[in-house]
C-alpha positions in Angstrom: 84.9 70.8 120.1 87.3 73.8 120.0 90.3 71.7 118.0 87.2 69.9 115.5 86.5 73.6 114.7 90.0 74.5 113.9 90.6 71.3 112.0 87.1 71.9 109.9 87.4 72.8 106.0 87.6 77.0 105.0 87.9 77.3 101.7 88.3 81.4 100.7 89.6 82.4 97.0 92.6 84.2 96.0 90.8 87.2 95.9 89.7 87.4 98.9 93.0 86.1 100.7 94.8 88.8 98.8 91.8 91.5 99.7 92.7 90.0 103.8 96.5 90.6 103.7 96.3 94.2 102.1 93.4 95.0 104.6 95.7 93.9 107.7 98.5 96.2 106.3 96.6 99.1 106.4 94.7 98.1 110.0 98.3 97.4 111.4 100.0 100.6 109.6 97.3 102.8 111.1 97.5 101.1 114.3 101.3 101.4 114.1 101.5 104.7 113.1 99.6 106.7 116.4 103.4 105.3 118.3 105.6 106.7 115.4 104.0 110.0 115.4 104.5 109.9 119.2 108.5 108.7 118.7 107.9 105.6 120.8 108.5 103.5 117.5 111.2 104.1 114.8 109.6 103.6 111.2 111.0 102.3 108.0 108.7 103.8 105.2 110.7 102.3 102.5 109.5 98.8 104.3 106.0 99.4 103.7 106.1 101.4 99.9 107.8 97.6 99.3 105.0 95.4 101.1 102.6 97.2 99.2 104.2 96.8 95.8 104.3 93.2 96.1 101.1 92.8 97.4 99.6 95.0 94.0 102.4 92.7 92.1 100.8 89.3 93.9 97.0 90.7 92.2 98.5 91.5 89.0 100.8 88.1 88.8 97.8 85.9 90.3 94.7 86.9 89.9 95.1 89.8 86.5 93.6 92.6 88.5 95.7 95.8 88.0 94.9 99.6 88.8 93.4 99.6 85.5 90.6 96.8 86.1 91.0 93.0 85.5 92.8 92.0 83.1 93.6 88.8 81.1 96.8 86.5 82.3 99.4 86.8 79.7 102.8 86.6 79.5 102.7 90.5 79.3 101.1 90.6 82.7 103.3 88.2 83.9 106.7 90.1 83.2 105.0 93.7 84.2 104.0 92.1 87.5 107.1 90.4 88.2 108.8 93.8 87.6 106.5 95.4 90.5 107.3 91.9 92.5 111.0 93.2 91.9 110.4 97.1 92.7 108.9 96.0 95.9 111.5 93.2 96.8 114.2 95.5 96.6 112.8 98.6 97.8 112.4 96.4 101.2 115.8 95.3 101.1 117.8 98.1 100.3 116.8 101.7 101.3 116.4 104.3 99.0 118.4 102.1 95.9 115.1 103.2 93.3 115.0 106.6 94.9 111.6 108.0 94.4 110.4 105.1 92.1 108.6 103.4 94.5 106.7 106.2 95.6 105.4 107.3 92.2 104.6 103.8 91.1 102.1 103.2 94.2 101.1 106.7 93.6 99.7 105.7 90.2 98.7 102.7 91.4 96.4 104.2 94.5 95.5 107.9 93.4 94.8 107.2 89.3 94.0 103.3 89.8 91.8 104.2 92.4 89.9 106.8 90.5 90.0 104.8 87.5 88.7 101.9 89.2 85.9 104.1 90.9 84.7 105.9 87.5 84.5 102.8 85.8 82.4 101.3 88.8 79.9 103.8 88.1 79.5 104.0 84.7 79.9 100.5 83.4 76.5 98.8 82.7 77.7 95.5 84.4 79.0 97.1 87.5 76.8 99.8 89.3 73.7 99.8 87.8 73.5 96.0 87.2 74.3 95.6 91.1 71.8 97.6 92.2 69.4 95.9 90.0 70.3 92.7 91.4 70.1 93.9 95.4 70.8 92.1 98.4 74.5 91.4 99.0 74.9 93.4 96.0 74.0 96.6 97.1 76.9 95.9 100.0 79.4 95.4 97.0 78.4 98.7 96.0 79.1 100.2 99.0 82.3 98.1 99.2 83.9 98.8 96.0 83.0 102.6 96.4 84.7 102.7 99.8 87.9 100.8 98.7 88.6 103.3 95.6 87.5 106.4 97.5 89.9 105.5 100.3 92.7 104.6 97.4 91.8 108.0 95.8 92.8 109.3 99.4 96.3 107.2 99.7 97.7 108.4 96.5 97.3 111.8 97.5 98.8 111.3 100.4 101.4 109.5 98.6 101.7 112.5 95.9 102.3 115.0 99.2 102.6 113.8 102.9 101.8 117.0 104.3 97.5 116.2 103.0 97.3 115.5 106.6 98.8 115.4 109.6 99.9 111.9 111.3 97.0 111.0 113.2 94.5 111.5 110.6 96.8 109.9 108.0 96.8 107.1 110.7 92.8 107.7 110.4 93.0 107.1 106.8 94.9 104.0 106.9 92.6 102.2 109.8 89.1 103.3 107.9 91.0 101.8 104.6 91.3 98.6 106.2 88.0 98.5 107.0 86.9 99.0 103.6 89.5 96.2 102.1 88.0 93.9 105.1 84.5 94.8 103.9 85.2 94.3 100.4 86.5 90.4 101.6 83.8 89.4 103.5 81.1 90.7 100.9 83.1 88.7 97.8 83.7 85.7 100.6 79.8 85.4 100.6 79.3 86.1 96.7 81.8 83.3 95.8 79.8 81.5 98.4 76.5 81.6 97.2 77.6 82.3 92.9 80.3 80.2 92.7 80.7 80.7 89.1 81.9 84.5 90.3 84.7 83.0 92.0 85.6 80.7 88.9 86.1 83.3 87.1 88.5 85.3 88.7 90.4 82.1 89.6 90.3 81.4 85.6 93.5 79.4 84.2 96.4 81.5 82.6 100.2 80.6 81.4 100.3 79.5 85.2 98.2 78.2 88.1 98.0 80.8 91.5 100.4 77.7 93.1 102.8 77.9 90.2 102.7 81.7 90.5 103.7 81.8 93.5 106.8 79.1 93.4 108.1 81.7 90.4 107.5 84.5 92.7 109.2 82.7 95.4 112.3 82.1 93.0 112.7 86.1 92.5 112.6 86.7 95.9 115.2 84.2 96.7 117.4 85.1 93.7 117.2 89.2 94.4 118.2 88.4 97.9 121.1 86.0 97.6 122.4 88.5 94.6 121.7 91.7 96.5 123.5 89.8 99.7 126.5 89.8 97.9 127.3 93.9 97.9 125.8 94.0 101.2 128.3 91.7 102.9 131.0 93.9 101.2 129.9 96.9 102.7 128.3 98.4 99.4 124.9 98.5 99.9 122.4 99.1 103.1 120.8 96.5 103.9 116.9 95.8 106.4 117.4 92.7 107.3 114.1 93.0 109.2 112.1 93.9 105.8 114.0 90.9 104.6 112.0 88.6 107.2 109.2 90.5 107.1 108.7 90.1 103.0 109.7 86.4 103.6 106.9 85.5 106.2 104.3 87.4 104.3 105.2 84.8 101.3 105.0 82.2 103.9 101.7 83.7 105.0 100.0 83.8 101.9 101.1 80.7 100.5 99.6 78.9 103.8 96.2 81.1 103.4 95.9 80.3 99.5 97.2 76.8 99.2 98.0 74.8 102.9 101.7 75.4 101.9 103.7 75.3 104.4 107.9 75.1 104.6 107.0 71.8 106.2 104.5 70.7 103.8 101.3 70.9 102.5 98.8 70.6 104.9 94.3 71.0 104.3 92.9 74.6 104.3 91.3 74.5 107.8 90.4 77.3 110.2 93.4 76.8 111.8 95.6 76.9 108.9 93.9 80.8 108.2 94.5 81.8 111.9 98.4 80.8 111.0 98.4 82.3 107.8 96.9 85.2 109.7 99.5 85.7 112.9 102.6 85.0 110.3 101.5 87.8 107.7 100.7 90.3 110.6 104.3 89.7 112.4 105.6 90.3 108.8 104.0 93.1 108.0 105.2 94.3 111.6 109.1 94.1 110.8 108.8 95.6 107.6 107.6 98.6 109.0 109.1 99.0 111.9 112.9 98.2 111.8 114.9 95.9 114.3 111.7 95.2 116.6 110.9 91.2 115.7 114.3 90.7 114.2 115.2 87.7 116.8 111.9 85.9 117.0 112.1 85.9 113.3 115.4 84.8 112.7 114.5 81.8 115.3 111.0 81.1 113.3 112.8 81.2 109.5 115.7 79.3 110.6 114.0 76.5 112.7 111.5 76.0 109.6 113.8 76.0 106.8 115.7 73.4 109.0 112.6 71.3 110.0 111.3 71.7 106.7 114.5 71.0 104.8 115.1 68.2 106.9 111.4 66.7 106.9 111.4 66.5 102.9 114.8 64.6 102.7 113.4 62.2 104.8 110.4 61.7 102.5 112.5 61.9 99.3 114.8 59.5 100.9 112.1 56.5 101.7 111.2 55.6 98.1 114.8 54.7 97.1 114.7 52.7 100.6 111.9 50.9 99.1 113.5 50.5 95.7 116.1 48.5 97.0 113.9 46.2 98.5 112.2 46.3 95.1 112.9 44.7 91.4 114.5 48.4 90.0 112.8 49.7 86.8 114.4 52.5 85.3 112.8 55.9 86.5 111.7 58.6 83.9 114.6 61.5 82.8 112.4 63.8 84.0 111.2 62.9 87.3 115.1 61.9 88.3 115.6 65.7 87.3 112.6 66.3 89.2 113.7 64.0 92.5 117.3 66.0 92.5 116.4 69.3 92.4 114.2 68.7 95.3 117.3 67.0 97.1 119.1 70.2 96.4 116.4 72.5 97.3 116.4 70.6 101.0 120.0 70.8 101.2 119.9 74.7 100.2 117.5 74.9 102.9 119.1 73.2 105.9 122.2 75.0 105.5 120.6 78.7 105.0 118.8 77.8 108.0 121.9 76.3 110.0 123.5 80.1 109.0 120.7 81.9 110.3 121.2 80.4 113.9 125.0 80.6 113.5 126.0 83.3 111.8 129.7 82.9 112.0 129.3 79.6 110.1 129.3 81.2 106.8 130.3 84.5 105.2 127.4 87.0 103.5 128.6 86.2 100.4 128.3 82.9 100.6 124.8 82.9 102.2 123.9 85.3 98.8 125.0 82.9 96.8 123.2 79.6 98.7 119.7 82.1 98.3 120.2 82.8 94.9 120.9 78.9 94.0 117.9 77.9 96.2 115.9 80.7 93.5 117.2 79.1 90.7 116.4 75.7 91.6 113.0 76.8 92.6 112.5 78.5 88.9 114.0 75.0 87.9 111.7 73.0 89.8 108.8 75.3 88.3 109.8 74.3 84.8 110.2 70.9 85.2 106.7 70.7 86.9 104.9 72.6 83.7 107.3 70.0 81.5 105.6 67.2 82.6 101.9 68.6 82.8 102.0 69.6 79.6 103.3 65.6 78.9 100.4 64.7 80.7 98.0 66.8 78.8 99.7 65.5 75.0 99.6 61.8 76.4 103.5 61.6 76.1 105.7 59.5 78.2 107.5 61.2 80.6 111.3 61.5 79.1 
């Protein structure tokens, strides 16, 4: 009964996902932060200004929603949202690199977004007034929505000058604003449910699909870290190497949560595959905020997977050309050999950054750097190829 349950269908939007990995940041940074103040645990701040960048940068990229409301996917919104992607990435690698700039931006995007996002709540005749018209689960979005912003309102200012509060209440802050991002997920969860239209139209099409999105994401994060890897194994640069994990099982986490994507494959959106998502976002969360403390477990989860992973895929790229031996051969498409060895090298890239992760003596930092940043590239690679040969498919042309 218990494993059926697991096994049975989930099926939660982007926005909501998203809305449940920002609301267990806050509920684990407030829980978190009652040991700092107390000195039992150290605390790497820049760690969790970057977490929060990319998580604003994963609504901007994915879904178009921005601290000044929802906008269309462009191009535009693409770059602007890779550059926070960037900010975030690097402000969790390398401490105190961008200086203030992380701060400010999540200042503007909490304390003006927020209030932004709250004015316009109330005084736009399709938000507040049509709501309460409408009643019902509706009058909880109000309620929602009102408590999200007020509580972002609160963050920036915090943000703007620490000293607001004292520690405990700023811990305070954080739990209740957890609470109001958890809120704001389970009320859209049961819009989306009952209007599905609502969901479709946050979900709506632009220059890339949410899966798409996050392969090029993916790509910038391994291409910033293999080329920030290089200074670092030269002595040049600080480096968190638990942020590093942290950011990278948070990727994991949502990719399993929005798509059943897995680094050992693509498996169907269950309950258990959300309980998964779940424990891998909240350990990543965990070591980017506090430094050194799941360091080994992660090292042994990152490296095993990209291995197993790596290895599982060769194996399934490596039974069709078993196959085509025993087979007449018919020449395959440009394209899709393009296609079949850049997944071959991606596998490769893989095994062997997780083979260096268990043995770190195997291969210098600068070499590792530069295995991370040609995994990135071939991602970006792979990501081109792919929207090559759907837009083929959508002109009716052969494949090339």
């Amino acid at each position: 009964m218990k494993s059926s349950f697991l096994l049975k269908k989930r099926d939660f939007s982007l926005q909501v996902i998203l809305l449940l990995i920002a609301s267990m940041t806050m509920l684990l940074t407030g829980a978190l932060l009652f040991p700092i103040g107390a000195g039992k645990l150290p605390y790497y701040e820049k760690g969790l200004y970057g977490l929060l960048l990319f998580i604003f940068a994963l609504q901007i990229i994915i879904l178009g929603e921005t601290p000044l409301g929802r906008m269309k996917k462009s191009k535009i919104l693409l770059f602007l949202g890779t550059l926070v992607a960037a900010t975030g990435i690097i402000t969790c690698f390398i401490p105190d690199l961008l200086g203030e700039i992380p701060r400010f931006t999540l200042f503007l995007c909490f304390g003006p977004g927020g209030l932004f996002l709250l004015l316009h709540m109330i005084f736009s005749p399709e938000k507040l007034r049509t709501w309460m018209r409408y009643g019902g689960i509706f009058r909880h979005l109000v309620l929602a929505c009102g408590s999200v912003y007020s509580f972002s309102v609160l963050m920036g200012s915090l943000l703007w000058n620490p000293r607001t509060l004292s520690l405990p209440l700023t811990a305070l802050g954080a739990l209740f604003y957890g609470i109001a991002l958890l809120y704001l997920a389970l009320v859209l969860h049961k819009i989306h449910g009952t209007y599905p239209e609502s969901r479709e139209m946050r979900e709506a099409p632009g220059d890339l699909t949410p899966d798409q999105t996050m392969l090029f994401v993916t790509g910038i994060f391994m291409i910033l870290l293999g080329v920030l890897l290089v200074p670092v194994s030269f002595g040049m640069l600080p480096f968190s190497g638990s942020a590093q994990l942290g950011l990278l099982m948070v990727i994991f986490a949502v990719q399993m949560l929005a798509f059943g994507n897995t680094p050992l494959g693509a498996f169907p959106r269950s309950w258990l595959m959300l309980f998964l998502g779940l424990f891998f976002g909240a350990l990543g969360i965990i070591s980017c905020i506090i430094p050194g403390i799941l360091v080994k477990l992660l090292t042994i989860l990152v490296g095993g997977l990209n291995i197993l992973g790596g290895s599982l895929m060769l194996g399934k790229l490596c039974l069709p050309l078993l196959e085509r031996k025993k087979s007449p051969r018919t020449p395959l498409p440009g394209i899709l050999v393009k296609l079949y060895i850049t997944q071959l090298i991606m596998n490769l890239l893989s095994i062997l950054f997780g083979t260096s992760m268990f043995c770190s003596q195997l291969l210098p930092g600068h070499i590792i750097g530069v295995i991370l940043t040609a995994n990135g590239v071939a991602l970006l690679y792979l990501l081109f190829l792919l929207l090559r040969i759907e837009k083929m498919k959508n002109s009716g042309t052969e494949c090339s």
